[in-house]
C-alpha angles and dihedrals in degrees: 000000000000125000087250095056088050083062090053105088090206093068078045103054119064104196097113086052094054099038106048135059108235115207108174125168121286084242098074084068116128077228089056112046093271126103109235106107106252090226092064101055124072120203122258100167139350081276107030138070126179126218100260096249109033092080090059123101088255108028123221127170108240088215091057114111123193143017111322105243092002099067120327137165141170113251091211098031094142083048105031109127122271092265088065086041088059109029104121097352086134086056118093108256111290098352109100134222134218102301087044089059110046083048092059085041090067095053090049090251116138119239116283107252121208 
């Protein structure tokens, strides 16, 4: 993570990684070529894993360190799995969108405004 993502409160702030169930494609195992730490996925199909955490009641990414909304970050953010990638990325720089929203919405936190 670069200085200029730790002044983007959306790299700061978690919600999304303690709201949402992530299913990426086995591929983007570490034991497949892929990045994502194989002991932090659990398998859903022959093709599919699921980031351990996001399956649960109440999700929570089992690579999210932190406090959601206080100071979070993603343990594996340069090898998170392409949903995480692109979670947002429509959205302007550090502003949100709807998703966003309805994640910061769960832990009580107000939409992010550009």
């Amino acid at each position: 993570m670069s200085a200029s993502d730790t002044s983007n409160p959306c790299i700061r702030c978690g919600a999304c990684c303690a709201s949402f169930r992530v299913d990426f494609a086995r591929e983007e195992l570490s034991s497949q070529w892929g990045h994502v730490p194989d002991g932090l996925a659990v398998d859903v199909t022959d093709s599919t894993c699921r980031m351990r955490g996001t399956d649960h009641a109440q999700p929570r990414c089992a690579a999210l360190v932190g406090t959601v909304g206080v100071q979070a970050a993603c343990g594996i953010y340069e090898w998170r799995p392409s949903p995480c990638r692109e979670f947002g990325q429509l959205a302007p720089l550090g502003r949100g969108d709807d998703a966003c929203a309805r994640a910061r919405r769960r832990h009580g936190l107000a939409p992010l405004e550009g």
